[in-house]
Residue, then its C-alpha position, 0 to 999 in steps of 0.5 A: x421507237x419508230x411510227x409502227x413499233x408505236x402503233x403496235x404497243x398502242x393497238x396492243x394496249x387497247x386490245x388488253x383494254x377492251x379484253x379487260x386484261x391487264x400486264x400481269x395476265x397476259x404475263x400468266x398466259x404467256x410466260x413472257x418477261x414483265x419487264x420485257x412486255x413493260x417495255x414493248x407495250x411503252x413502245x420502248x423496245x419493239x415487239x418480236x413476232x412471236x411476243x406478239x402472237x402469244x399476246x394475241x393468242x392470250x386476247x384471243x385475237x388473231x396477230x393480224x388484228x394488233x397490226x396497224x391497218x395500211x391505207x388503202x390505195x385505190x388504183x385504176x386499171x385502164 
């Protein structure tokens, strides 16, 4: 998988480890697919739009908060 769809799985596995929530309860809170949950946090398929809400609504976290944050570019008006 490419660069984001890793960060995503990784941003993903650490909010279900600070939450202390595993695979199997996000499963029962969301009714997705474990295998197809397996998958995306392995970063082996990518997440959809709306797997990832339903896991952060399951986390109690906003979607916005399992994407990887950009660089910040500074730029000077004259």
């Amino acid at each position: 998988m490419d660069f984001l769809d890793r960060h995503i799985a990784e941003r993903v596995a650490l909010a279900m480890s600070e939450a202390g929530i595993g695979l199997g309860q996000i499963v029962a809170r969301t009714g997705l697919n474990a295998t197809s949950l397996a998958a995306e946090l392995g970063a082996i398929a990518p997440f959809s739009v709306a797997d990832l809400v339903l896991v952060a609504c399951a986390l109690g976290r906003e979607p916005s908060e399992l994407l990887p944050i950009p660089a910040r570019v500074d730029s000077e008006v004259a």
